[in-house]
MIFIPA-569915 format. One record per residue (C-alpha): residue number from 1; residue in three letters; y, z, x. Coordinates in Angstrom, 1 decimal, decimal comma. Last residue first. Example, Ala and Ser with C-alpha at 12.3 -4.5 7.8 and 13.67 -1.06 7.14 Angstrom:
[2 "Ser" [-1,1 7,1 13,7]] [1 "Ala" [-4,5 7,8 12,3]] 
***
This chain:
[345 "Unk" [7,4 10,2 5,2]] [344 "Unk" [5,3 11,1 8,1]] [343 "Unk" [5,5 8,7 11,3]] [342 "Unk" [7,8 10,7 13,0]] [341 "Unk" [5,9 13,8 12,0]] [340 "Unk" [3,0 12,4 13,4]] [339 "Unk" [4,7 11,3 17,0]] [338 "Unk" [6,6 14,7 17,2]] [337 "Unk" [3,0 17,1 16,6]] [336 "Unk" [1,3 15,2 19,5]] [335 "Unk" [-1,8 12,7 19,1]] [334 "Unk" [-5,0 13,6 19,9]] [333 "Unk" [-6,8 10,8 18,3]] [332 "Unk" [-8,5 13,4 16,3]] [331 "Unk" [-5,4 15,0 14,7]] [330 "Unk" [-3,7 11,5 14,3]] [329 "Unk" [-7,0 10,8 12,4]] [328 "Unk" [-6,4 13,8 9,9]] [327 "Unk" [-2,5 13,3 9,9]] [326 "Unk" [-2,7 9,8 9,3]] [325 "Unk" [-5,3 10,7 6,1]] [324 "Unk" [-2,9 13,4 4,7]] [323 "Unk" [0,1 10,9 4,9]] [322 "Unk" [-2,0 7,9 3,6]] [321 "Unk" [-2,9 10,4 0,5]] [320 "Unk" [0,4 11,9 0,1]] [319 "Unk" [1,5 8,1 -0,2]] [318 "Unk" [-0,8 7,1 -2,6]] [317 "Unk" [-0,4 10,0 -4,7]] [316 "Unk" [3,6 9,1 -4,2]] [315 "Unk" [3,1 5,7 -5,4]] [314 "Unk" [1,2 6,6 -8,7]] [313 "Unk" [3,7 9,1 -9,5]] [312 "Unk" [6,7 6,5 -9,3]] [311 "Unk" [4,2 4,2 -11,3]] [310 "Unk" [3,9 7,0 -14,0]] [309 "Unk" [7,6 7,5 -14,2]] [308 "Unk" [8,3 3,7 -14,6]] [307 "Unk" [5,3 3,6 -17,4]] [306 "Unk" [8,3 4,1 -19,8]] [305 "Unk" [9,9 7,7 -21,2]] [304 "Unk" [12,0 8,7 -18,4]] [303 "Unk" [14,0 5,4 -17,9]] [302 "Unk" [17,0 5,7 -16,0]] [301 "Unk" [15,1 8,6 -14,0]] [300 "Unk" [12,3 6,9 -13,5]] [299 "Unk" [14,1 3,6 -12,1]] [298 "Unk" [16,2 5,7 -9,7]] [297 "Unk" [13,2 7,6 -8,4]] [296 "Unk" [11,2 4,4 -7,7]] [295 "Unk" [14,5 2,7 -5,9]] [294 "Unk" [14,2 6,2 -3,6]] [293 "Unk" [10,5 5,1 -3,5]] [292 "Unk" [11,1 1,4 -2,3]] [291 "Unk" [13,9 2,7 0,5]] [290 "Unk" [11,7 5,0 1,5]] [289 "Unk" [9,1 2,5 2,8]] [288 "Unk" [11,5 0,3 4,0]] [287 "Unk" [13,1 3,4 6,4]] [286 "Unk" [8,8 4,4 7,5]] [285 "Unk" [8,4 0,6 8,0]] [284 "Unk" [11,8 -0,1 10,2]] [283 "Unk" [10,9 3,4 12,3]] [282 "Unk" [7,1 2,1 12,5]] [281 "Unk" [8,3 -1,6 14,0]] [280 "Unk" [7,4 -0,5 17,8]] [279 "Unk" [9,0 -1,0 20,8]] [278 "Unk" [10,4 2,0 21,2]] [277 "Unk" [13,5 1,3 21,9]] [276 "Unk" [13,5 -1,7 19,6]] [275 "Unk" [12,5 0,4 16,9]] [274 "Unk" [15,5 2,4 17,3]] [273 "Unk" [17,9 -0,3 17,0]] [272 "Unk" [15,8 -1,5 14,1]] [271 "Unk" [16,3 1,8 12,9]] [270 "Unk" [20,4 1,7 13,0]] [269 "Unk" [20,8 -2,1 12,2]] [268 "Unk" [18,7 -1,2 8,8]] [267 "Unk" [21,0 1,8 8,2]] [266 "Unk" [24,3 -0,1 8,8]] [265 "Unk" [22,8 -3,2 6,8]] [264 "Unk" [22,3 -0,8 3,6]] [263 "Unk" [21,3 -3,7 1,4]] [262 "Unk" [22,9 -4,2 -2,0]] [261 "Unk" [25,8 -6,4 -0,8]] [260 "Unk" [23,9 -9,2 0,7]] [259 "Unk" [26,2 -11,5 3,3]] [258 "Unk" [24,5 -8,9 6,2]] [257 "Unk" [21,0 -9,3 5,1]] [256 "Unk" [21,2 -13,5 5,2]] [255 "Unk" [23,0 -13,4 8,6]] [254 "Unk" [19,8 -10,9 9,9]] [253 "Unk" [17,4 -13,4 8,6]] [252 "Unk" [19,0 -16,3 9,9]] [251 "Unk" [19,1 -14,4 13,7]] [250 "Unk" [15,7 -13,8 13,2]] [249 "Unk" [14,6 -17,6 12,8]] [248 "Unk" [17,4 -19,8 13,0]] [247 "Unk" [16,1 -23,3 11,1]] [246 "Unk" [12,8 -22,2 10,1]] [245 "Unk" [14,4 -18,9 8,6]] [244 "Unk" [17,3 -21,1 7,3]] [243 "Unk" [14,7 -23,3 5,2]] [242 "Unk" [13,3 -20,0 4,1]] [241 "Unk" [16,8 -19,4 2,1]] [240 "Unk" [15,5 -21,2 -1,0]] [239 "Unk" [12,3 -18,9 -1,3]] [238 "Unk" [15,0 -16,1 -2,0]] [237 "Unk" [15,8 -13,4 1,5]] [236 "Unk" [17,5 -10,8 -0,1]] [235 "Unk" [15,7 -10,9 -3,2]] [234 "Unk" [12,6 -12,1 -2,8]] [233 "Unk" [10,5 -13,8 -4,9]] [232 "Unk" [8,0 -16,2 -2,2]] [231 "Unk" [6,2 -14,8 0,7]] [230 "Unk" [6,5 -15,5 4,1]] [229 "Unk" [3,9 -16,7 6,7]] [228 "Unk" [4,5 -20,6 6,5]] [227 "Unk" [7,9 -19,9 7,3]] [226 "Unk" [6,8 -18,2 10,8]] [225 "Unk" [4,9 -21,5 11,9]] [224 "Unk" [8,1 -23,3 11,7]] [223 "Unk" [10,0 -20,8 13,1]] [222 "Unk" [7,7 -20,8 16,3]] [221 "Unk" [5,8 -17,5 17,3]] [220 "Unk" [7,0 -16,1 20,2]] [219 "Unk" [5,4 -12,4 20,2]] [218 "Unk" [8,3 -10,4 19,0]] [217 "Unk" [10,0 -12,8 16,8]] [216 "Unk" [7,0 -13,5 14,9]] [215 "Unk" [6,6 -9,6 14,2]] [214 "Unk" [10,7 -9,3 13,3]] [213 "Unk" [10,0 -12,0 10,8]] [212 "Unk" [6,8 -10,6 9,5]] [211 "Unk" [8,9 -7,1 9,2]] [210 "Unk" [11,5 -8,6 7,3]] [209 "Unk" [8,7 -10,7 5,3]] [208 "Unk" [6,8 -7,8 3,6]] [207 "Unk" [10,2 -6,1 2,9]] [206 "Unk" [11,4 -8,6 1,0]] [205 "Unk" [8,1 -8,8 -0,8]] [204 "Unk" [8,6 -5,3 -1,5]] [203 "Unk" [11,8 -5,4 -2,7]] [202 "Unk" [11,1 -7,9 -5,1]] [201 "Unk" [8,2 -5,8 -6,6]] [200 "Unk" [10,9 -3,6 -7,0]] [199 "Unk" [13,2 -6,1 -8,3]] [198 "Unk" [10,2 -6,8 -10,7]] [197 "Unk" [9,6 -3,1 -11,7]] [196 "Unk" [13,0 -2,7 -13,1]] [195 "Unk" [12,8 -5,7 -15,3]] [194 "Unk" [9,8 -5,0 -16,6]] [193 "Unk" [11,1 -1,0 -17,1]] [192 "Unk" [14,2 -2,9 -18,4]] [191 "Unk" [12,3 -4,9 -21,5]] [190 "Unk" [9,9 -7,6 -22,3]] [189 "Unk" [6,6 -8,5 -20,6]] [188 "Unk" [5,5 -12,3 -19,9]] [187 "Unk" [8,3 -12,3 -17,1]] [186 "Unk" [6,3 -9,3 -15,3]] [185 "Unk" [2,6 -11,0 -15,9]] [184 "Unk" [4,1 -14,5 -13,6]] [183 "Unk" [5,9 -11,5 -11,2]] [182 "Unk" [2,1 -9,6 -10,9]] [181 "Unk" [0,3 -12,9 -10,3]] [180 "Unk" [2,7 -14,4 -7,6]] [179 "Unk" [2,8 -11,2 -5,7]] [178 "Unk" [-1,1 -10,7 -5,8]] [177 "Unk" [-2,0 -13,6 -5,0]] [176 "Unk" [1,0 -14,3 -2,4]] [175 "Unk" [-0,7 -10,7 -0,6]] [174 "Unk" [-4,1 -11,8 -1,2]] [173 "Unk" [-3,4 -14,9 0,6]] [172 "Unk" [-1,6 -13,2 3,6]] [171 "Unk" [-4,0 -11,1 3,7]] [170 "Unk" [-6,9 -13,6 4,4]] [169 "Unk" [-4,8 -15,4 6,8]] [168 "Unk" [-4,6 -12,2 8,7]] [167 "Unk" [-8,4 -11,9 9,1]] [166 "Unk" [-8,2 -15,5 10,6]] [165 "Unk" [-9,3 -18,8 9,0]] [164 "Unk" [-11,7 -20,8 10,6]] [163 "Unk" [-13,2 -22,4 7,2]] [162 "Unk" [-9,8 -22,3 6,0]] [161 "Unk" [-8,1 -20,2 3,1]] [160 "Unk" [-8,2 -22,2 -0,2]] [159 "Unk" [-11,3 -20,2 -1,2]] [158 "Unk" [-9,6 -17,0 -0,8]] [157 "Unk" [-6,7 -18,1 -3,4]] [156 "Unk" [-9,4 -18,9 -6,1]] [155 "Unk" [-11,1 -15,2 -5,4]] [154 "Unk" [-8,1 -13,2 -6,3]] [153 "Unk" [-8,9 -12,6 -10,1]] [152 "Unk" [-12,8 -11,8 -8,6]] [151 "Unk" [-15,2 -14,6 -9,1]] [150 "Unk" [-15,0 -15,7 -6,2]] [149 "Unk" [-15,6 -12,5 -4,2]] [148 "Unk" [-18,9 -13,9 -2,7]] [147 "Unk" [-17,5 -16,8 -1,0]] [146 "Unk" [-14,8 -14,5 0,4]] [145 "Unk" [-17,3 -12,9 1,7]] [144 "Unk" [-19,1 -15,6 3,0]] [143 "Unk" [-16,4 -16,8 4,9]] [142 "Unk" [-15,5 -13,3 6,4]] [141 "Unk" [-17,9 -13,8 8,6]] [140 "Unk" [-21,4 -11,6 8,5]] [139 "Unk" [-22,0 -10,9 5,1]] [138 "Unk" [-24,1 -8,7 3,1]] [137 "Unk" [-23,5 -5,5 3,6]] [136 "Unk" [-19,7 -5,5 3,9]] [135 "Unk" [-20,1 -7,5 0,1]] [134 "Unk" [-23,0 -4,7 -0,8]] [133 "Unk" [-20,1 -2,2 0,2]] [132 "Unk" [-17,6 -3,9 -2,6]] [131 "Unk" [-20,3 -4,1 -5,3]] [130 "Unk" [-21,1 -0,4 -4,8]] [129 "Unk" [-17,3 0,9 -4,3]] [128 "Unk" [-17,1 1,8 -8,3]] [127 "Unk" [-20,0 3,5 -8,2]] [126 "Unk" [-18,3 6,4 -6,0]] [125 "Unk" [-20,6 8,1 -3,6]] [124 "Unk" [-20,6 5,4 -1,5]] [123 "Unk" [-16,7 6,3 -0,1]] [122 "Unk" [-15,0 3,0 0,4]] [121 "Unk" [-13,0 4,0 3,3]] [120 "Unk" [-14,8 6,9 4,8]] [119 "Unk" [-18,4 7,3 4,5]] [118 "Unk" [-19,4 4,0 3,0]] [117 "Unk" [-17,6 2,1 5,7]] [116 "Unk" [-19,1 3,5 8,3]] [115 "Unk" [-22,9 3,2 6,4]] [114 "Unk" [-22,0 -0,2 6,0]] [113 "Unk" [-21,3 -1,0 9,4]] [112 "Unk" [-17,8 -1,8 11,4]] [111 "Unk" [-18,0 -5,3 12,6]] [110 "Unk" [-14,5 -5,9 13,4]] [109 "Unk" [-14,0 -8,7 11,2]] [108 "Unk" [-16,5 -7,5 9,0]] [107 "Unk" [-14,4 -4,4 8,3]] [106 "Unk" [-11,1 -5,9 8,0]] [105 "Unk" [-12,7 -8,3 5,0]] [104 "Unk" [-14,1 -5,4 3,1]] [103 "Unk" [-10,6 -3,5 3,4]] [102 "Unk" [-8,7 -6,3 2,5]] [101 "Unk" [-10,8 -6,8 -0,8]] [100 "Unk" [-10,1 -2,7 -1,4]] [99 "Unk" [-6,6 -3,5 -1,1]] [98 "Unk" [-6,6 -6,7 -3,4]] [97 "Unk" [-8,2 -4,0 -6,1]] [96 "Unk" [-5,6 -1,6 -5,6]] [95 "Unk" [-2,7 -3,9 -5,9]] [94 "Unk" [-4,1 -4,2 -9,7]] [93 "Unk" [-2,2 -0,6 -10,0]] [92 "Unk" [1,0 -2,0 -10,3]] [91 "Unk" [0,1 -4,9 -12,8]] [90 "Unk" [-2,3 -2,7 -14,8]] [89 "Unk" [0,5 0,3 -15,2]] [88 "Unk" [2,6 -2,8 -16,8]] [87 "Unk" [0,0 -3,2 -19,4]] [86 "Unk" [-0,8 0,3 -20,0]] [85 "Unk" [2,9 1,3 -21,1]] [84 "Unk" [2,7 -0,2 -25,3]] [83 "Unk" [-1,3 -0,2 -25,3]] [82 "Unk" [-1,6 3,8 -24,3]] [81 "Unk" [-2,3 4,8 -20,9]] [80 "Unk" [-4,8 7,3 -20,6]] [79 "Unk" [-7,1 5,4 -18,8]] [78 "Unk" [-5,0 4,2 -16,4]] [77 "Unk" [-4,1 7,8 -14,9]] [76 "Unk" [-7,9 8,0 -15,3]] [75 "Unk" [-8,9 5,1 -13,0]] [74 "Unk" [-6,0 5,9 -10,4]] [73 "Unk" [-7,3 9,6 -10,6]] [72 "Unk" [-10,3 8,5 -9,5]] [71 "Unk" [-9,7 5,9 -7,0]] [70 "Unk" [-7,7 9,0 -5,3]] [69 "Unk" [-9,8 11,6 -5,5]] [68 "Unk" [-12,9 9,2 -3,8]] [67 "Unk" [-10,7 8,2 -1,5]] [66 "Unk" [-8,9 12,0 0,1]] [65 "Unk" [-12,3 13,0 0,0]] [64 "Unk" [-14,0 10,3 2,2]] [63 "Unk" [-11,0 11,1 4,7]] [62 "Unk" [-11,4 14,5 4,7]] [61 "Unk" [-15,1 14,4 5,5]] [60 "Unk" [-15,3 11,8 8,0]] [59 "Unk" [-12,3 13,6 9,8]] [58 "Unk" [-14,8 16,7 10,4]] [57 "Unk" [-17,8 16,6 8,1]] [56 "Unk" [-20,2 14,5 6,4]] [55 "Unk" [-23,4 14,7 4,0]] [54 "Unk" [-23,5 18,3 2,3]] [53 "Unk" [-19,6 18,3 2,5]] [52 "Unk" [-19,2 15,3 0,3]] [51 "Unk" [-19,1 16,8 -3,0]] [50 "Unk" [-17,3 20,0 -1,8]] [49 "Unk" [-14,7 18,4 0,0]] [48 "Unk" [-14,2 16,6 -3,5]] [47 "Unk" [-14,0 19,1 -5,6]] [46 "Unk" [-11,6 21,3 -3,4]] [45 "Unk" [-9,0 17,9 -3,1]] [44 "Unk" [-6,0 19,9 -4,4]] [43 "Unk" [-4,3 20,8 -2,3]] [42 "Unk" [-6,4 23,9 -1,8]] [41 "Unk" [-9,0 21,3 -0,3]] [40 "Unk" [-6,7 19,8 1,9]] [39 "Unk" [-6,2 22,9 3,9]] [38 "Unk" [-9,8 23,9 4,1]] [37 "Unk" [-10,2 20,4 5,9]] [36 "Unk" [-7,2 20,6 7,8]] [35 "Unk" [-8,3 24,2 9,6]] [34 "Unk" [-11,5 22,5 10,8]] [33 "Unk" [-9,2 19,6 12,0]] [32 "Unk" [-7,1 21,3 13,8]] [31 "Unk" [-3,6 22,2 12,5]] [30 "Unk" [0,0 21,8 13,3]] [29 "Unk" [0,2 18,4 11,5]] [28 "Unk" [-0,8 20,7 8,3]] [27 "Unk" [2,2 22,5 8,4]] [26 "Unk" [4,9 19,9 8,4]] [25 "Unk" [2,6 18,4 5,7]] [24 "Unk" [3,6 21,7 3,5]] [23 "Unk" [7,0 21,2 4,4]] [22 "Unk" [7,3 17,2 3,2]] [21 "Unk" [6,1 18,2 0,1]] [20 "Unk" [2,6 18,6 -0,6]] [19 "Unk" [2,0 16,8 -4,6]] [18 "Unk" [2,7 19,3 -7,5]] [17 "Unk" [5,3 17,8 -8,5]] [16 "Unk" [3,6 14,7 -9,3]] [15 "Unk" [1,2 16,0 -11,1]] [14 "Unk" [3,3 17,6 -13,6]] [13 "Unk" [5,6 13,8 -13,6]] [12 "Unk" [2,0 12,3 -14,5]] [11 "Unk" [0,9 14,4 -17,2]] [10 "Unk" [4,6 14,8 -19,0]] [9 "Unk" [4,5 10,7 -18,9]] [8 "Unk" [1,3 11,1 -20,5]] [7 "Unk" [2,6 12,8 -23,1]] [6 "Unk" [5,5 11,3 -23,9]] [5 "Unk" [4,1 8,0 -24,1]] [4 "Unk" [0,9 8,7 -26,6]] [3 "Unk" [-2,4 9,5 -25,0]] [2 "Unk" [-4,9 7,7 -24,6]] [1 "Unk" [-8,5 9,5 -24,1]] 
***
């Protein structure tokens, strides 16, 4: 059913404050699994532990859950978009689709079955995940997948990717896809919520090729190579500043932050400092990824009655999604209290 602006901007911002905030996860990293499954279902997620709970259990059966509520509620958030906000909804929420393509080609790569892959990431249950899970079922290299996704939007870009070509050459070529696509439908639309969601679509590239940078840097890969990795509409770091990447590498990168004067370089230096310590780029991730939702609730707020409000509530069911599915696998792995609330937005 569509509903006009107001309404289903009303919908969205009622649902997003009713998302766990950062106490309620606080007290589901100090529970076992057993305990996180009744948890998760007065959440919000009751239906769906109950439509899986005759078939899995444990982690399985939280994580199928947490899926199946979520590709539904991105389905009828979209739904009940009216024609004047749907179409920039559609651009955000196309990401989705590229995700789910990324997910297919991780699990041939490391040869997780069907049945795996139907119980957790791609839950069976859901029709939607059929033509996806008959890709995993199908293929055997990640070749023939692609080969079997051409007709999806993405599936041009997938055939340009080498015969040989690496699970991380597949991303890459959904990520530009999806990048390139979503800016070429942004200058098509007209107003400030288009413009607001290109710089954050912007941002996110930006961010995408900070950490790639930092990631070549790491394990010695050449400049050259490492300019062939980054994606084009940036911000901070325009398609026209890659030639200093290949020239100075991380050191180019960091010159081309500093000169910027809408980057908090202090804050950056400060969690690279501490990702450095730790030898791990989580504390640079976890500070990017709250620098795109703090630019989220600015752009709601400046616009209340746009699809900017129902993106910003989009993003944070995603993200109280990944949080509840770290803290269910964290859980299992073992891992201590500190190291998931670290990672925790």
């Amino acid at each position: 059913m569509l509903g006009n602006t107001p309404y289903v901007v009303s919908r969205a911002k009622a649902r997003r404050q009713k998302l766990a905030d950062r106490a309620r996860l606080r007290q589901l990293i100090n529970q076992s699994v057993d305990q996180l499954t009744v948890a998760v279902g007065d959440i919000g997620y009751r239906h769906e532990i109950d439509l899986y709970a005759g078939k899995l259990s444990g982690g399985d059966l939280v994580e199928a859950a947490l899926t199946h509520n979520l590709e539904a509620e991105l389905t009828e958030i979209v739904n009940m978009a009216n024609r004047t906000i749907r179409p920039l909804i559609e651009i955000y929420t196309s990401r989705f689709e590229y995700q789910n393509a990324k997910a297919v080609f991780r699990a041939i790569h490391n040869e997780v079955s069907v049945e795996e892959v139907g119980n957790s990431i791609l839950p069976e249950i859901n029709d939607v995940n059929t033509p996806w899970l008959k890709v995993v079922e199908s293929c055997d290299d990640m070749k023939s997948a692609a080969n079997l996704m051409r007709r999806k939007q993405f599936g041009s870009a997938l055939a340009k990717v080498p015969e040989n070509g690496s699970l991380a050459d597949y991303e890459d070529a959904l990520d530009r896809h999806y990048y390139a696509a979503a800016q070429r439908a942004l200058l098509q639309s007209k107003g400030a919520p288009a413009r607001f969601l290109s710089r954050l679509f912007a941002a996110e590239i930006d961010h995408k090729n900070i950490v790639n940078i930092l990631e070549a840097s790491a394990v010695g890969i050449s400049n050259d190579q490492l300019v062939s990795l980054l994606i084009p509409g940036g911000r901070l770091i325009p398609k026209r500043a890659f030639s200093t990447i290949a020239t100075s590498g991380r050191n180019g990168m960091m010159d081309l932050l500093r000169a910027g004067d809408k980057f908090d370089m202090a804050g950056f230096e400060t969690v690279l400092a501490e990702a450095e310590a730790g030898r791990s780029l989580d504390a640079v991730i976890t500070w990017m990824k709250a620098r795109e939702y703090e630019m989220m609730q600015r752009m709601s707020y400046l616009h209340p009655v746009s699809a900017l409000p129902i993106i910003h509530y989009v993003a944070m069911k995603v993200q109280e999604v990944m949080d509840l599915r770290l803290i269910v696998r964290g859980r299992l792995a073992g891992l201590s209290s500190e190291i998931l609330e670290a990672h925790v937005l």
